[in-house]
C-alpha positions in Angstrom: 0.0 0.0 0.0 1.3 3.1 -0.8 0.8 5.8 2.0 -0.3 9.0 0.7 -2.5 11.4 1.7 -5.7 11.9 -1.1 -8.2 14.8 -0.9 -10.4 15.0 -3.9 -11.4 18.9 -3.1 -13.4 19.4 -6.5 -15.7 16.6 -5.8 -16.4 17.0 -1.9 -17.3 20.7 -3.4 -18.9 19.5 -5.4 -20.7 17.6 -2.9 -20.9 20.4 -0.3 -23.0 22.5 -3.3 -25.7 19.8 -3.5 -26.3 20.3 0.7 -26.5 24.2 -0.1 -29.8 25.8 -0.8 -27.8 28.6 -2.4 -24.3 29.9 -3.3 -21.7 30.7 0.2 -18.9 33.0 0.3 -16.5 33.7 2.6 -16.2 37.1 3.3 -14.8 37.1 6.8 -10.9 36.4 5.3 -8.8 36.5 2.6 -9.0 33.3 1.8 -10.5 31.6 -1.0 -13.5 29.3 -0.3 -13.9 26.1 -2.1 -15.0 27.2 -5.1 -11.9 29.4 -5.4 -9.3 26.9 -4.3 -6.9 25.2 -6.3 -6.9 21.7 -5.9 -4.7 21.6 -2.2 -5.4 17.8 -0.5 -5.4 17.6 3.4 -2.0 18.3 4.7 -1.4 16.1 7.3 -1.2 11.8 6.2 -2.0 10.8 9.6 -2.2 7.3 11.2 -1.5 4.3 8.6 -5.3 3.3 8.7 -6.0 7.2 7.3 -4.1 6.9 4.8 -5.1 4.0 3.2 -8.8 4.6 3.6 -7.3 7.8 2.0 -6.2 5.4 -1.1 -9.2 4.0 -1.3 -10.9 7.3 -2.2 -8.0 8.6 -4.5 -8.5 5.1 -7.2 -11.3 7.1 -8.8 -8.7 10.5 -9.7 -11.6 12.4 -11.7 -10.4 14.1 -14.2 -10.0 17.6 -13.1 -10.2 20.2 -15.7 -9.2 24.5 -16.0 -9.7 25.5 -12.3 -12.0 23.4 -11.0 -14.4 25.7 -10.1 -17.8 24.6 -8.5 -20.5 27.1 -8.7 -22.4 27.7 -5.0 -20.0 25.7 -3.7 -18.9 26.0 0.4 -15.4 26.1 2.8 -13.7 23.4 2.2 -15.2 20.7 4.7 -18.1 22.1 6.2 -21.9 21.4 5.4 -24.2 24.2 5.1 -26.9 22.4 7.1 -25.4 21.8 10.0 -24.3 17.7 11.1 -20.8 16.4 10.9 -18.7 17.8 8.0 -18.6 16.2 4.4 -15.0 15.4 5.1 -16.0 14.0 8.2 -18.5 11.8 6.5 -15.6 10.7 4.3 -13.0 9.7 7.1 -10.4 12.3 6.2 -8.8 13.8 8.7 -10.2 17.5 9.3 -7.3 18.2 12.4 -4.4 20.2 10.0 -3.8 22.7 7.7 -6.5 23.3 4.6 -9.4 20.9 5.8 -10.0 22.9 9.2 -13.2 24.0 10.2 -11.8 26.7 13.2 -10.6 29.2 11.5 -12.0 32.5 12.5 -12.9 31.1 15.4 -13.3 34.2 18.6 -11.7 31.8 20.8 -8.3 31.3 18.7 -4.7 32.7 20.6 -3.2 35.6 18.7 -0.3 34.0 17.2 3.0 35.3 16.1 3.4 33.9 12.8 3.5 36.5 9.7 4.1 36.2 6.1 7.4 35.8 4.7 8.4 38.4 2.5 10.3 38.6 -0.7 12.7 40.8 -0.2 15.7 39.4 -2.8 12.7 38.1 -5.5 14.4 35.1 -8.0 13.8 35.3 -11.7 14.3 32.1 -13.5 12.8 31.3 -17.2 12.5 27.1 -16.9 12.3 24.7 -19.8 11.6 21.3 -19.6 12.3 18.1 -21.7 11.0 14.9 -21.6 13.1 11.9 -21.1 12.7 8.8 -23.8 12.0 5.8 -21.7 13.1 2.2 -23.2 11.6 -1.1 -21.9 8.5 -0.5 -19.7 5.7 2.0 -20.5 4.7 4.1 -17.5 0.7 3.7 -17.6 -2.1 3.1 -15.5 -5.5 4.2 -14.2 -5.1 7.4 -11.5 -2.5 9.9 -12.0 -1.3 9.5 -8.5 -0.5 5.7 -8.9 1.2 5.7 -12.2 4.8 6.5 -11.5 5.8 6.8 -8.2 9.4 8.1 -5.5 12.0 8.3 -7.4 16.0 9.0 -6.6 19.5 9.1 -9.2 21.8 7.1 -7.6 25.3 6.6 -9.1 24.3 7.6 -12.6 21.2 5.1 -12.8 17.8 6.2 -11.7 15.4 4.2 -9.3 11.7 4.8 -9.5 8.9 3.3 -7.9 6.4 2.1 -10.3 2.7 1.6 -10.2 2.6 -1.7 -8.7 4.6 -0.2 -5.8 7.7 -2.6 -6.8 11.2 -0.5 -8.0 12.8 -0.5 -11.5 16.0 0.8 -12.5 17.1 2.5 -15.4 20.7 3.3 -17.3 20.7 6.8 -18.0 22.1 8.4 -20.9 22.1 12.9 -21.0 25.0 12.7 -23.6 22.1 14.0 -26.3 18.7 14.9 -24.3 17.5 12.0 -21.9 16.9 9.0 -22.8 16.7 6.3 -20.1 16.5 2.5 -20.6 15.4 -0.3 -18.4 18.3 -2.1 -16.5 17.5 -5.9 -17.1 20.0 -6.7 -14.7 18.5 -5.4 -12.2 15.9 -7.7 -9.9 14.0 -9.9 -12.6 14.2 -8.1 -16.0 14.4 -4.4 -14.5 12.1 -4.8 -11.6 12.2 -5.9 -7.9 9.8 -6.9 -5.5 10.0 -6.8 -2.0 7.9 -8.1 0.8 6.3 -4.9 1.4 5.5 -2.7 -1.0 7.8 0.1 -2.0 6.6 3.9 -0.8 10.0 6.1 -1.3 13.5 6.1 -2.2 16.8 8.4 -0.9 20.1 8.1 -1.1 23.5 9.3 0.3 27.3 8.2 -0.8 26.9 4.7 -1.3 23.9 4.1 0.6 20.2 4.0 -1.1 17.0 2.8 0.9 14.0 2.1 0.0 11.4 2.3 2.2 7.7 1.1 2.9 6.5 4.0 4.8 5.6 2.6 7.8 8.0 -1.0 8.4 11.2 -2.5 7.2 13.4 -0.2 5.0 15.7 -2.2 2.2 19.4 -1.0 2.5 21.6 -1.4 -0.9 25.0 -0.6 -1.5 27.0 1.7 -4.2 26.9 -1.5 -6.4 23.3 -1.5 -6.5 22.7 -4.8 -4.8 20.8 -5.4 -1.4 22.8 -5.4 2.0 20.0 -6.2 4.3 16.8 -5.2 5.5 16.5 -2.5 8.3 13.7 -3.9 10.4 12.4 -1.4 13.0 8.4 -0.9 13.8 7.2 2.1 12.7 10.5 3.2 10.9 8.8 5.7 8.7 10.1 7.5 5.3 13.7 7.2 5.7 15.8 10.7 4.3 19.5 9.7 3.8 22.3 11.8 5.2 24.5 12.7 2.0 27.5 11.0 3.5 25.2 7.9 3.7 26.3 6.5 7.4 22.7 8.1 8.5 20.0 8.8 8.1 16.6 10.3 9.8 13.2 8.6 9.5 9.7 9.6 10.7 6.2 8.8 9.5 4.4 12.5 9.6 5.3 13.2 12.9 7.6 16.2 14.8 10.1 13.4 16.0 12.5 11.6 13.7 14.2 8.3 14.7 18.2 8.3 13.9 19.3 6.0 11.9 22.6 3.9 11.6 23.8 1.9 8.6 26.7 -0.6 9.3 27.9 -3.3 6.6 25.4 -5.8 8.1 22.8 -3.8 10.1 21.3 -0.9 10.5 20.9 1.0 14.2 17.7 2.8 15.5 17.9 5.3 17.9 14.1 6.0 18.3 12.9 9.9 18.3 16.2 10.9 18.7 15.6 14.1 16.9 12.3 16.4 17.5 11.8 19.7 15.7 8.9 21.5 17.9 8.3 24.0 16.0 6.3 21.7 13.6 3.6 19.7 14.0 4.0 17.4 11.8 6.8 16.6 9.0 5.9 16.0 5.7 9.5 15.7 3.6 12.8 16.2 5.1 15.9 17.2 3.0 20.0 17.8 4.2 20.7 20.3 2.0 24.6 22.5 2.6 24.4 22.4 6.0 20.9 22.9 6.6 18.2 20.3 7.1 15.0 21.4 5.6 11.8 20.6 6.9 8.2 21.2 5.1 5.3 20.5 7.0 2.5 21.4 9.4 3.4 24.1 12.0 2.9 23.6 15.7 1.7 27.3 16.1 -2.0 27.4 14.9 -3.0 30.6 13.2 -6.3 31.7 13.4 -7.4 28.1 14.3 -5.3 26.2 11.9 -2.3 24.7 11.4 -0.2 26.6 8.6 2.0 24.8 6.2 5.5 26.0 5.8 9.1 25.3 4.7 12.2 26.1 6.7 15.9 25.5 7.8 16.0 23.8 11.3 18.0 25.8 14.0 18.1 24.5 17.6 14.0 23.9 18.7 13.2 26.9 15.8 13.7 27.7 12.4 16.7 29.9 11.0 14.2 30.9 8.3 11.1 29.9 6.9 9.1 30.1 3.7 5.2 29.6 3.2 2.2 32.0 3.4 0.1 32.2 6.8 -3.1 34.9 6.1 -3.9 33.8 2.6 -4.0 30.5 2.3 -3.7 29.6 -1.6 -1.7 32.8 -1.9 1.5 32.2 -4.6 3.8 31.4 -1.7 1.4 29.0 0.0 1.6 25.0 0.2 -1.3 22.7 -0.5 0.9 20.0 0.3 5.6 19.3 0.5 6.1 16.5 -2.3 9.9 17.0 -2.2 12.3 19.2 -1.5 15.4 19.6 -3.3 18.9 21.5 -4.1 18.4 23.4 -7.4 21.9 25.2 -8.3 21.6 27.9 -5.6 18.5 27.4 -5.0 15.8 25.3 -2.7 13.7 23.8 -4.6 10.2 22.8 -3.1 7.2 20.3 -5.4 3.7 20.7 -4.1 1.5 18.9 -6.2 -1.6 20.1 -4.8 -0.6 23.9 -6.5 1.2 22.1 -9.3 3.8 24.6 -8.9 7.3 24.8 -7.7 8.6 27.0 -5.0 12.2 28.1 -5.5 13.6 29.8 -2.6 16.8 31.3 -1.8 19.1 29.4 0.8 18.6 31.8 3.2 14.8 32.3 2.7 15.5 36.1 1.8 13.7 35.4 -1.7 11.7 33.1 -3.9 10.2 32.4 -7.0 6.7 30.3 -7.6 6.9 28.1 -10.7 3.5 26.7 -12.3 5.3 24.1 -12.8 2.6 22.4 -15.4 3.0 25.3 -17.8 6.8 24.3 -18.0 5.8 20.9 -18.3 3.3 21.7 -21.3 0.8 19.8 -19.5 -2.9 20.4 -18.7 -3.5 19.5 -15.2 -0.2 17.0 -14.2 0.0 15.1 -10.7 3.8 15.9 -9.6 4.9 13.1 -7.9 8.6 13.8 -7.2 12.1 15.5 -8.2 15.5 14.8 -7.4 19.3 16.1 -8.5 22.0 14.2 -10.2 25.4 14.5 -8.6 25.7 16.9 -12.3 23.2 19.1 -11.1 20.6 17.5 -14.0 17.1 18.3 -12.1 14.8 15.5 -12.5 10.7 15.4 -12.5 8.7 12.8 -12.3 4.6 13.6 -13.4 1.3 11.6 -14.6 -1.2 13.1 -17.2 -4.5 12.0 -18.3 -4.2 11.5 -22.3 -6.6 14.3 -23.9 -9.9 12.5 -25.8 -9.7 8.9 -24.2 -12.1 7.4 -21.7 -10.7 3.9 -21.5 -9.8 2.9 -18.0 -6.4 3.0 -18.5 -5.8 5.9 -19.8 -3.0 8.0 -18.0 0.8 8.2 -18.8 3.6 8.5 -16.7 6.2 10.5 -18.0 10.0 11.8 -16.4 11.5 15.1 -17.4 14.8 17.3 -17.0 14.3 21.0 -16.0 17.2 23.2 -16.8 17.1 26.7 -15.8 19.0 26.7 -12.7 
């Protein structure tokens, strides 16, 4: 099972405008209701049972056309009429972030949070081309289970497919990007494990893949298996770039430590806590930061805010992501990956499908629609990573235009240059 949080927005709109005897607004804030938002899914996975039930709901992946707007439609998770919330009704969870149902609320602290602003602004012009793929055909039936995690690792690229097992690829950039399936690798390009694979990272001459939730699969700089790392609720597993560690957590504030010796691996459970959020969505080492995107501990106005930001003792030498406005250009639906770009940060969040790039030092940033680069119509971004080059890798499902067969999406991987 792959664990990933799934709100369809557009249809619980959708839903939500049924309930309503006429058209809601929200004239209270800033912020846009549902039938201004952009497609953001609930921010926070939570436990294991969530986010499969969370699975469950994403197999159906409606197409989703322009901006989704639903006429009449009302805040995200609330029902005109009064009764639990349609979100409720539907199991997500309605605790974090963009499914909340306090905000406004009289009784709310005053927080302390503001919005960043963008004082040293970044203007980069991105281009994108897509990478030929030889010997399997990325395809499948929801744009969020097509292609899956993906990581370069020693000039061959891993990705998790949509049968949640891992094939490998040889990579060639000599003349645009064309990668080919390693038949060497597992049985005819593709392993299995006894889980199923969720996400892969990488450090020196260490890559893990991990389940999300169990056993982590250790491999070495030749691309074979060591051993497994066996450890109850291990979590997503972010490798240290020297690859002798590495940090694991499964959306929560405290990360377990982890060791990798020639046989074993050593887990030092929550060893590591970063307060200041609530939850921790992706985790990156990048310089000598570590880079956290998630859900804040501070609520603001009755929420949870998402935010990116460089960890400094229990609080945050700098941090990125917009607090008032919601769905304003420099706020987060949802932290897919985060990333060194050339100087840059580079932050995915599908939910936008856009890209934040943000200065080191958080002085500055630039917001990417990230589909127009693409030349897509409304991509799921599932993941980017760097070469040791610099190449920047994207990894992003489509629905083909004018087909209504049941498989009918393509997974396709790209390089973005730029930088």
């Amino acid at each position: 099972m792959r664990l990933r949080t799934t709100l369809l927005p557009f249809v619980i709109a959708g839903l939500a405008a049924c309930q309503s005897t006429e058209p809601t607004t929200d004239e209270s804030t800033d912020e846009p209701t549902a039938s201004e938002g952009t497609g953001a899914e609930s921010p926070d996975e939570g436990s294991a049972d969530e986010g499969a039930a969370s699975d469950e709901a994403a197999d159906d992946d409606l197409p989703l056309e322009g901006s989704g707007r639903v006429e009449g439609a009302t805040e995200l998770g609330e029902m005109p009429q009064g009764g639990p919330s349609i979100a409720e009704e539907l199991g997500m969870d309605t605790e974090d972030g963009d499914t909340d149902e306090a905000e406004g609320s009289a009784d709310a602290p005053e927080s302390s949070l503001t919005d960043p602003t963008n004082d040293n602004p970044i203007e980069l012009t991105l281009t994108a081309e897509r990478c030929t793929i030889e010997g399997h055909a990325f395809t499948g039936t929801s744009t969020m289970e097509t292609v899956g995690n993906f990581e370069v690792f020693h000039g061959q690229l891993w990705i998790v497919d949509g049968d949640e097992n891992v094939r490998r690829f040889d990579m060639d950039l000599t003349d645009g990007c064309r990668l080919t399936l390693d038949t060497t690798f597992g049985e005819g390009g593709v392993m299995d494990f006894e889980r199923d694979a969720d996400t892969i990272s990488s450090g020196g001459d260490t890559l893990v893949v991990s389940t999300g939730l169990f056993e982590a699969y250790v491999f070495g700089a030749d691309g074979t298996m060591r051993y497994t790392c066996d450890a109850p609720s291990l979590g997503h597993v972010y490798v240290h770039p020297t690859g002798e560690w590495a940090l694991a957590s499964f959306m929560r504030s405290e990360f377990n430590r982890v060791t990798f010796g020639d046989e074993a691996c050593e887990v030092e459970r929550g060893a590591v806590e970063f307060p200041v959020f609530r939850s921790g969505q992706r985790l990156a080492f990048i310089g000598d930061q570590t880079i956290i995107g998630g859900t804040l501990a501070e609520e603001y106005d009755g929420r949870n805010p998402l935010s990116v930001g460089a960890a400094e003792g229990d609080g945050l030498a700098w941090r990125h992501g917009n607090i008032t406005v919601r769905f304003d250009d420099a706020g987060y639906g949802y932290v897919h990956a985060i990333e060194g770009c050339g100087d840059y940060i580079c932050v995915l969040d599908s939910n936008m499908r856009r890209m934040q790039v943000v200065r080191p030092d958080g002085s500055g940033w630039q917001t990417v629609e990230i589909d127009d680069v693409l030349g897509f119509r409304y991509p799921w971004l599932e993941d980017m990573d760097v070469a040791d080059d610099g190449t920047v890798f994207i990894v992003a499902a489509q629905e083909r235009d004018d087909d209504e067969s049941e498989e009918n999406i393509d997974g396709f991987i790209a390089v973005l240059t730029g930088f």
